[in-house]
FIKOLZA-1660 file (N, C-alpha, C; in steps of 0.1 Angstrom, whole numbers, plus 5000, padded with zeros to 4 digits):
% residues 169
   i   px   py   pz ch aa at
   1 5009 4988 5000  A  X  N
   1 5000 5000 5000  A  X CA
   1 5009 5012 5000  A  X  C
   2 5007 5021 4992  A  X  N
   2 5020 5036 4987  A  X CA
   2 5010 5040 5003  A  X  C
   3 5024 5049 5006  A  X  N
   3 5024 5059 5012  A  X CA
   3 5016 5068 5014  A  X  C
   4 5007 5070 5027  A  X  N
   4 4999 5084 5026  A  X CA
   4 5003 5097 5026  A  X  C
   5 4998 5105 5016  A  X  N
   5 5002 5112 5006  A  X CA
   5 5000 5127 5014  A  X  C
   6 5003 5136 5007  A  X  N
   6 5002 5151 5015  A  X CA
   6 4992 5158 5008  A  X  C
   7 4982 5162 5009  A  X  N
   7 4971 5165 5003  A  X CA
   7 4973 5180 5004  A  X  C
   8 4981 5184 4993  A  X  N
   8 4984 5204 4995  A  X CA
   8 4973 5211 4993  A  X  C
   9 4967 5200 4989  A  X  N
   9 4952 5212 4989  A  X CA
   9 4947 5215 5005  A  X  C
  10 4948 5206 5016  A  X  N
  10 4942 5201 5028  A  X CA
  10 4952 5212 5037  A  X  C
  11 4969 5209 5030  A  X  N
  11 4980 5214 5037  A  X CA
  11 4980 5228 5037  A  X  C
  12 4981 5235 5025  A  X  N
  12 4982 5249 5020  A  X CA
  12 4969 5255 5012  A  X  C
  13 4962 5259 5022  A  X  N
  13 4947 5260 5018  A  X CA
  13 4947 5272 5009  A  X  C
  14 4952 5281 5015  A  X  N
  14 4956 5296 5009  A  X CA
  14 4958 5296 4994  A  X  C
  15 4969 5282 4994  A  X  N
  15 4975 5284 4978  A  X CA
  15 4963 5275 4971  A  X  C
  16 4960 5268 4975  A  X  N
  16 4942 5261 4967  A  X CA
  16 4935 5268 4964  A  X  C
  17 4932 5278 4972  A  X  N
  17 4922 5288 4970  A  X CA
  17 4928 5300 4960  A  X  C
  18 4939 5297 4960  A  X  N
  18 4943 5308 4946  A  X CA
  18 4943 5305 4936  A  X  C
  19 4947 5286 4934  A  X  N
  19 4945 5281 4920  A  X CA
  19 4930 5283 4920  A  X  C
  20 4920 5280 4927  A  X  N
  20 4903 5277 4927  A  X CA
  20 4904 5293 4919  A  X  C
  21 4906 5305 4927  A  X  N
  21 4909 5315 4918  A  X CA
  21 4909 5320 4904  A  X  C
  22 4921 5312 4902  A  X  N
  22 4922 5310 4888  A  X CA
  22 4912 5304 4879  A  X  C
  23 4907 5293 4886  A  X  N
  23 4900 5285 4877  A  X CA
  23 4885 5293 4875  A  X  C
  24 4878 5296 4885  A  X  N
  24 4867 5307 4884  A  X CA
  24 4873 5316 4872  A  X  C
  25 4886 5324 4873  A  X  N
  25 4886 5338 4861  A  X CA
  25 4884 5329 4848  A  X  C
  26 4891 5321 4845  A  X  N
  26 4891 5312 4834  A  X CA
  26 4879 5304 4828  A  X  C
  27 4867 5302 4836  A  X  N
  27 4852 5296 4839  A  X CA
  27 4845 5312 4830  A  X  C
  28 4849 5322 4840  A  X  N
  28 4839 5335 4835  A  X CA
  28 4849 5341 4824  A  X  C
  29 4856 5340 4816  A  X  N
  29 4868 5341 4803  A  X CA
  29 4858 5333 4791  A  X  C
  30 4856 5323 4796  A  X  N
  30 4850 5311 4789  A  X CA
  30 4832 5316 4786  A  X  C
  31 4830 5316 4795  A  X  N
  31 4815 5318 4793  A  X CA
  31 4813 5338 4788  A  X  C
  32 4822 5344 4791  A  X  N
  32 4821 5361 4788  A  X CA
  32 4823 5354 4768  A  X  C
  33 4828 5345 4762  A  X  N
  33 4828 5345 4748  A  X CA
  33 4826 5337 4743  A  X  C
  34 4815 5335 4751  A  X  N
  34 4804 5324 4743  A  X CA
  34 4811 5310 4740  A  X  C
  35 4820 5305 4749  A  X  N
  35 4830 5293 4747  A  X CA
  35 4818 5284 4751  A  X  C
  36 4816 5273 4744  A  X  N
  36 4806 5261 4748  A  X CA
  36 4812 5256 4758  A  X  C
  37 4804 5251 4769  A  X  N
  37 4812 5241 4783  A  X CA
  37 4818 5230 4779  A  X  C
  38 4813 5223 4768  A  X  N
  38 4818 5211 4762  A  X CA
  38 4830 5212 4758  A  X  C
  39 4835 5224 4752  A  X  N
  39 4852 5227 4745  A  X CA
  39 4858 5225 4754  A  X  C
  40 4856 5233 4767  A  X  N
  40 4864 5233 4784  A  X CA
  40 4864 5221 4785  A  X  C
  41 4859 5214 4785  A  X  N
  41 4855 5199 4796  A  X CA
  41 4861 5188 4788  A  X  C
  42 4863 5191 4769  A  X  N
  42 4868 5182 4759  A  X CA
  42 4883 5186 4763  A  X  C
  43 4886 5199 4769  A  X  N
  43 4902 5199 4769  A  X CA
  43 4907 5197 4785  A  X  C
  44 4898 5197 4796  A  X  N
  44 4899 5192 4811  A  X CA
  44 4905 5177 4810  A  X  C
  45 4893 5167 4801  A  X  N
  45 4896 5155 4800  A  X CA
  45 4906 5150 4791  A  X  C
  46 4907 5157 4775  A  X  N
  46 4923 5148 4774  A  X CA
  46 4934 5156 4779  A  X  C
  47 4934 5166 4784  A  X  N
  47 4946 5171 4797  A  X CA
  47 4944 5157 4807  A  X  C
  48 4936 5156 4814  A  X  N
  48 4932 5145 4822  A  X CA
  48 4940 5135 4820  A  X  C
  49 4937 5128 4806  A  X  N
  49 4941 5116 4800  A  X CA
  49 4956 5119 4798  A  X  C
  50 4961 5126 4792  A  X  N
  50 4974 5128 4789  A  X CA
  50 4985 5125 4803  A  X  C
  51 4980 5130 4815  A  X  N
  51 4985 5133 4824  A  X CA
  51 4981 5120 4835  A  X  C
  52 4973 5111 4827  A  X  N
  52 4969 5101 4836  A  X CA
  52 4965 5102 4850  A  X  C
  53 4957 5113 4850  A  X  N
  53 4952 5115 4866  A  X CA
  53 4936 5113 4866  A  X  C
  54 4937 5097 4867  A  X  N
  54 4924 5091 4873  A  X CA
  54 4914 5096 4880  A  X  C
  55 4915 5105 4889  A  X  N
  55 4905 5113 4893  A  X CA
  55 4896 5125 4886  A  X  C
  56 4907 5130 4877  A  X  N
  56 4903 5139 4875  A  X CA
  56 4896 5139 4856  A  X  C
  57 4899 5126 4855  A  X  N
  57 4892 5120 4842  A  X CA
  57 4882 5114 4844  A  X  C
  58 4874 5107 4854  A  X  N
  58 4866 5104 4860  A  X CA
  58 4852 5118 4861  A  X  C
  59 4862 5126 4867  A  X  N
  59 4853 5140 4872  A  X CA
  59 4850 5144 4859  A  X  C
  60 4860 5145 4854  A  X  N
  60 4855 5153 4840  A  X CA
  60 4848 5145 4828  A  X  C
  61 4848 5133 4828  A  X  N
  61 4838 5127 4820  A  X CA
  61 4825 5125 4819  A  X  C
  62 4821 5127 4837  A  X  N
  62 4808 5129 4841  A  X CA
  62 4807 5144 4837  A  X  C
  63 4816 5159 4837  A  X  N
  63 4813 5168 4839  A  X CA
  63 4808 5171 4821  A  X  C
  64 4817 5166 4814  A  X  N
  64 4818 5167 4799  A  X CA
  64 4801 5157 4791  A  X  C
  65 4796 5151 4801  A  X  N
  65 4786 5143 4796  A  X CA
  65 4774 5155 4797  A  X  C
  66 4774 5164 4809  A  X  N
  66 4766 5172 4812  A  X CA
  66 4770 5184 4804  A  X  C
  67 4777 5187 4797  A  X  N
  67 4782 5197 4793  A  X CA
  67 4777 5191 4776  A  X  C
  68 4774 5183 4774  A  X  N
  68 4770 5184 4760  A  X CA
  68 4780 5170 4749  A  X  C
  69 4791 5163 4759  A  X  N
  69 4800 5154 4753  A  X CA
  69 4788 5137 4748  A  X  C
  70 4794 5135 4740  A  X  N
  70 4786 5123 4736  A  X CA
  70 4794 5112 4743  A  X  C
  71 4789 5097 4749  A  X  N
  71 4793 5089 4754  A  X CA
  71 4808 5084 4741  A  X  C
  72 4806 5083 4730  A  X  N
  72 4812 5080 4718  A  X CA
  72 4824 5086 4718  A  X  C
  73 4819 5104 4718  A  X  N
  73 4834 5114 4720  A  X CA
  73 4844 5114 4734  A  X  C
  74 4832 5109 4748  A  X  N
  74 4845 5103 4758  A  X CA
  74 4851 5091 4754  A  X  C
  75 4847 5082 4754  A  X  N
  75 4852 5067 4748  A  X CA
  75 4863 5068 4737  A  X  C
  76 4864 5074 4727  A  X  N
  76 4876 5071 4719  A  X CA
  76 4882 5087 4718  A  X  C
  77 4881 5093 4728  A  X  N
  77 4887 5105 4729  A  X CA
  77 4906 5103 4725  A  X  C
  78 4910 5097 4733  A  X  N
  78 4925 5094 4728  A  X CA
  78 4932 5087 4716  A  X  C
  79 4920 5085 4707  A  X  N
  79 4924 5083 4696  A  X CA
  79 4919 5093 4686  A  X  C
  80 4914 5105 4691  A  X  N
  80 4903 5113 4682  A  X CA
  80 4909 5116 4670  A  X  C
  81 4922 5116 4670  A  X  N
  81 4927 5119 4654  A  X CA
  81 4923 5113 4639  A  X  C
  82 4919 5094 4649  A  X  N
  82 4917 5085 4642  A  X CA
  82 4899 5086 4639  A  X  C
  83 4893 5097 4651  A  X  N
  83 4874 5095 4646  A  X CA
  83 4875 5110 4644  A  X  C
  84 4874 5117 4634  A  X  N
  84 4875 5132 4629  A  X CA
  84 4857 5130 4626  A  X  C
  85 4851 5123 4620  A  X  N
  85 4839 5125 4623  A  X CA
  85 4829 5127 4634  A  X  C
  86 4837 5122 4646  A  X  N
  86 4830 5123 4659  A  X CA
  86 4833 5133 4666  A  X  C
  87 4842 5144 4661  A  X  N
  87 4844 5159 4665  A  X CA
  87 4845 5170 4656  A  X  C
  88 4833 5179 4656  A  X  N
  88 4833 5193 4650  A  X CA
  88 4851 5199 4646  A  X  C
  89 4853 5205 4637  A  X  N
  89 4864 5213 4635  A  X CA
  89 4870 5222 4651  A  X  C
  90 4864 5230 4657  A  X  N
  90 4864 5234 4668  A  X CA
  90 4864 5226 4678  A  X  C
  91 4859 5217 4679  A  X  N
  91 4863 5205 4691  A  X CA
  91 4880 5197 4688  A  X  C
  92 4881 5197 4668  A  X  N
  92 4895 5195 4668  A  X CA
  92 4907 5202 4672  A  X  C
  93 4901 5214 4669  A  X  N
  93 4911 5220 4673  A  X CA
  93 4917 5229 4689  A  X  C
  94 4905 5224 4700  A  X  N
  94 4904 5221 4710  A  X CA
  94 4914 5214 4715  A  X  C
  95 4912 5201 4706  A  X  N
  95 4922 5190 4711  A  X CA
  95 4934 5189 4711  A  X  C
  96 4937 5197 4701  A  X  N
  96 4952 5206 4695  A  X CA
  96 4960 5210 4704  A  X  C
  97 4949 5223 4709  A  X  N
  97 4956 5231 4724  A  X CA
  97 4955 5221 4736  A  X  C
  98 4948 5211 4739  A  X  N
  98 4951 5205 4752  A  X CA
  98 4962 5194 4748  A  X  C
  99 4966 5185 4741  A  X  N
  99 4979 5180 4736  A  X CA
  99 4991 5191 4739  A  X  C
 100 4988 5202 4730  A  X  N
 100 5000 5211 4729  A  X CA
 100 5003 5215 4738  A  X  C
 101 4998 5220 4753  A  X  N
 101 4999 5228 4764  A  X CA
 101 5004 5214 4769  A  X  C
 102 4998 5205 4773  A  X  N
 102 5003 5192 4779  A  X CA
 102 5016 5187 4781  A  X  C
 103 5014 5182 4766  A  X  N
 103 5027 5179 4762  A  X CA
 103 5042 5186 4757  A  X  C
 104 5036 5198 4754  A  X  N
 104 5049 5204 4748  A  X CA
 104 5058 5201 4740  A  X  C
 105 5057 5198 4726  A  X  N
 105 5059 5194 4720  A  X CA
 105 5076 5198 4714  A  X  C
 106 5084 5191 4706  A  X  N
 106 5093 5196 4702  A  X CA
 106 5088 5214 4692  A  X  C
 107 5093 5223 4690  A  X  N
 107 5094 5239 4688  A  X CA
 107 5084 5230 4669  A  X  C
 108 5089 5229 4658  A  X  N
 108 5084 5223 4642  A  X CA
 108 5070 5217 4650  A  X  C
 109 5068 5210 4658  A  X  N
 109 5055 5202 4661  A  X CA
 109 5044 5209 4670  A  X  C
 110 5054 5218 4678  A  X  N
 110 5045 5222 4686  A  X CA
 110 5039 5239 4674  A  X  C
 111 5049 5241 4665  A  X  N
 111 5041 5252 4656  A  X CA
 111 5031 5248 4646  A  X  C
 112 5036 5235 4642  A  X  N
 112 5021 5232 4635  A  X CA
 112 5009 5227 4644  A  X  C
 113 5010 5220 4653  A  X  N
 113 4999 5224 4665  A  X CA
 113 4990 5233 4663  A  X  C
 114 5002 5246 4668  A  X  N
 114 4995 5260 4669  A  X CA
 114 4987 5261 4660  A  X  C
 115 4994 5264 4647  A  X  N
 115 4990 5267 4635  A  X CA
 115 4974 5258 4632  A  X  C
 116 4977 5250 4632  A  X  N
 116 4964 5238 4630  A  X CA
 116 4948 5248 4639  A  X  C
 117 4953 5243 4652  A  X  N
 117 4942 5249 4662  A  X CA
 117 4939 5268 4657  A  X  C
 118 4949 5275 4654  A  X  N
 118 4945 5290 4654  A  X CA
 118 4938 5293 4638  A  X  C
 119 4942 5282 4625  A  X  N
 119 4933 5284 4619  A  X CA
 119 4915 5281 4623  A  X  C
 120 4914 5272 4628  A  X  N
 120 4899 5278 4635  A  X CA
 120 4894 5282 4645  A  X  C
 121 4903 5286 4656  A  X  N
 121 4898 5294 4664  A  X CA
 121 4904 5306 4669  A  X  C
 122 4895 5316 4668  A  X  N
 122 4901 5331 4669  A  X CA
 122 4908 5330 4681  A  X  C
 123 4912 5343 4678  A  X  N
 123 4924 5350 4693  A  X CA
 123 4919 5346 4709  A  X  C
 124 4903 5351 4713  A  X  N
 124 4902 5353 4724  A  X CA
 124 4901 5332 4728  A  X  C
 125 4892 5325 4718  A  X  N
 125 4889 5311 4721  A  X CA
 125 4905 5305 4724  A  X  C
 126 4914 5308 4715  A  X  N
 126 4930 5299 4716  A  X CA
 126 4933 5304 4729  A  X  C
 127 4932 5317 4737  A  X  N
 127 4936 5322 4747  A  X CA
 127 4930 5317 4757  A  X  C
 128 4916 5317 4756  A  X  N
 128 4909 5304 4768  A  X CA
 128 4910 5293 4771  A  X  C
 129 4909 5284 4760  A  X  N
 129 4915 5271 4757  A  X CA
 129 4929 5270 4766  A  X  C
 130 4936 5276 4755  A  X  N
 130 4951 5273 4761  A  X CA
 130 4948 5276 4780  A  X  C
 131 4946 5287 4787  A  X  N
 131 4943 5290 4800  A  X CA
 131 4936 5281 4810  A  X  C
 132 4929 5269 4798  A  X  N
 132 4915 5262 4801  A  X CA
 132 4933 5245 4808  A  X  C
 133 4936 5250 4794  A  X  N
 133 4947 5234 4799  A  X CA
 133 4956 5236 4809  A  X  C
 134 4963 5248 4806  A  X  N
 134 4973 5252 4817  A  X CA
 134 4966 5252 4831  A  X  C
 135 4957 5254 4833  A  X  N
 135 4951 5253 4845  A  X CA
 135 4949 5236 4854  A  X  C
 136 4938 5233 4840  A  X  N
 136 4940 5215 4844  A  X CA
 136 4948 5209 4843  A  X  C
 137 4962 5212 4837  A  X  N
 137 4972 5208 4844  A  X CA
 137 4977 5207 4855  A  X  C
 138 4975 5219 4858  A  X  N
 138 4978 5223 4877  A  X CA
 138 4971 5216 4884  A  X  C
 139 4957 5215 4882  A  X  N
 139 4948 5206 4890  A  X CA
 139 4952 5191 4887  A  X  C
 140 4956 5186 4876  A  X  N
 140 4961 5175 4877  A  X CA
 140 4974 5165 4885  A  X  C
 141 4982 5179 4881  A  X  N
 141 4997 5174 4892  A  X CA
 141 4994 5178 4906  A  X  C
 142 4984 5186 4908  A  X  N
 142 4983 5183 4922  A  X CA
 142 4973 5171 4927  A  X  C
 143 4963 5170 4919  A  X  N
 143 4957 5155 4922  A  X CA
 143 4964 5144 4926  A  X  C
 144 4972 5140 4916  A  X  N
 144 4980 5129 4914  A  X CA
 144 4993 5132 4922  A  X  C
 145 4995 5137 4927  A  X  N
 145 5008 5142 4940  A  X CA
 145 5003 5140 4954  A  X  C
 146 4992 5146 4954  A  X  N
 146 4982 5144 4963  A  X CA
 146 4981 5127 4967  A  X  C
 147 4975 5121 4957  A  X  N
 147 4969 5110 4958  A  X CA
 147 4955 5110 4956  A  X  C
 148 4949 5116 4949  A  X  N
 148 4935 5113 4946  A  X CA
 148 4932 5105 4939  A  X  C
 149 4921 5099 4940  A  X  N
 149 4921 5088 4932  A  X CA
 149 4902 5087 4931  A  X  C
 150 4899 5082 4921  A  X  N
 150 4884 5080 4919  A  X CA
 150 4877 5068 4928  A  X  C
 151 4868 5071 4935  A  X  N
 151 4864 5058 4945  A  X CA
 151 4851 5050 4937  A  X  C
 152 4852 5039 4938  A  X  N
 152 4835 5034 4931  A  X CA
 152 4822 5043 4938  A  X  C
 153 4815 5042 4926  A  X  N
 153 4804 5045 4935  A  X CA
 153 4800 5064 4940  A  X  C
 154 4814 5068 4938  A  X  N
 154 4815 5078 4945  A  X CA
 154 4810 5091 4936  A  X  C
 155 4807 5102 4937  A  X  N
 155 4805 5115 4928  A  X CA
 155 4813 5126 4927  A  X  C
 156 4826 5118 4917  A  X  N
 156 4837 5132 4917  A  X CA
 156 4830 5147 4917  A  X  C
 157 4818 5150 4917  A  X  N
 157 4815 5160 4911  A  X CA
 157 4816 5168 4927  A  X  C
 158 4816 5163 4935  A  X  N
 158 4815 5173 4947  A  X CA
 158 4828 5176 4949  A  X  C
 159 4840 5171 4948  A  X  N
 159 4852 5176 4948  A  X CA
 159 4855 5187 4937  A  X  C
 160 4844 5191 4927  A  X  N
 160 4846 5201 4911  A  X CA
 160 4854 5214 4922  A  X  C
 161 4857 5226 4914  A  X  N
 161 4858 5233 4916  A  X CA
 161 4851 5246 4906  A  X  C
 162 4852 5256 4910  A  X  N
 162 4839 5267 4901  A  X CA
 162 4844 5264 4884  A  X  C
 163 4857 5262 4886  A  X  N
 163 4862 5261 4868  A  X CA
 163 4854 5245 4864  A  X  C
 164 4853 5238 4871  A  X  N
 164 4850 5226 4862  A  X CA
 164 4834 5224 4867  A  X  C
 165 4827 5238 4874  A  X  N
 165 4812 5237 4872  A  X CA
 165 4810 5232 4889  A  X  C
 166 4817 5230 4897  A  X  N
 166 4808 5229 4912  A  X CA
 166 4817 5235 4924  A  X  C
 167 4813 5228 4934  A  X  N
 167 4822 5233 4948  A  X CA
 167 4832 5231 4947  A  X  C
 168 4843 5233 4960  A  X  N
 168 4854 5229 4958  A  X CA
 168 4851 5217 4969  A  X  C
 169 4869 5210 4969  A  X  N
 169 4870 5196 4976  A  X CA
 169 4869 5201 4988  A  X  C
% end
């Protein structure tokens, strides 16, 4: 059984509540330009996925189901390159920015990335998006540092925070 873990959210409340912060300005960024909840919640979960933090792919699958995601588009989400019919251009290029922020790609790969995603989405959406990942990122390495983990049964959704649509943990 690993080691019980330090829960910085539990430890360093102050600094939780600054990311929670963040994630609210980024929530009202989002909704001030008409960003669909579904774009956020498509780039929360393959940030999620990329970063393998089980909790927070969990949360966000249920959150992305209410947000407008089809059971089809969570399911083969990590292969979406290979189902382009089961995502809008804007949902592709959604997926662009949450790979790209993620991963960080070599400088040639990570410009056509860019390039790819900013042919269809204007200035202020690429600027959300991208803010949308960089964020769930942070929520992710601290998850998974933490030790969260998805319980059966259980309803990630009360651990959400205002960015991913509920309370905090």
């Amino acid at each position: 059984m690993p080691a019980q873990r330090v829960r910085i959210d539990k430890t360093t409340p102050q600094v939780y509540r600054k990311l929670i912060a963040v994630s609210a300005e980024v929530a009202a960024a989002a909704e001030s330009i008409g960003l669909r909840r579904s774009l956020v919640e498509l780039v929360n979960l393959r940030c999620s996925q990329l970063n393998g933090c089980a909790f927070c792919m969990d949360l966000h699958a249920q959150l992305g189901r209410t947000a407008g995601l089809t059971t089809q588009q969570i399911d083969v989400m990590a292969g979406w390159r290979d189902a382009p019919d089961l995502y809008d251009d804007v949902e592709q290029a959604a997926l662009e920015i949450a790979e790209l922020v993620t991963e960080l790609p070599a400088h040639d790969a990570a410009d056509l990335a860019y390039d790819r995603a900013t042919d269809i989405l204007d200035t202020d959406q690429t600027a959300v998006l991208i803010w949308a990942a960089v964020t769930i990122n942070a929520f992710n390495r601290m998850s998974i540092v933490s030790g969260y983990r998805p319980r059966p049964g259980a309803s990630p959704q009360k651990a959400a925070t205002p960015f991913t649509g509920g309370a905090t943990r």
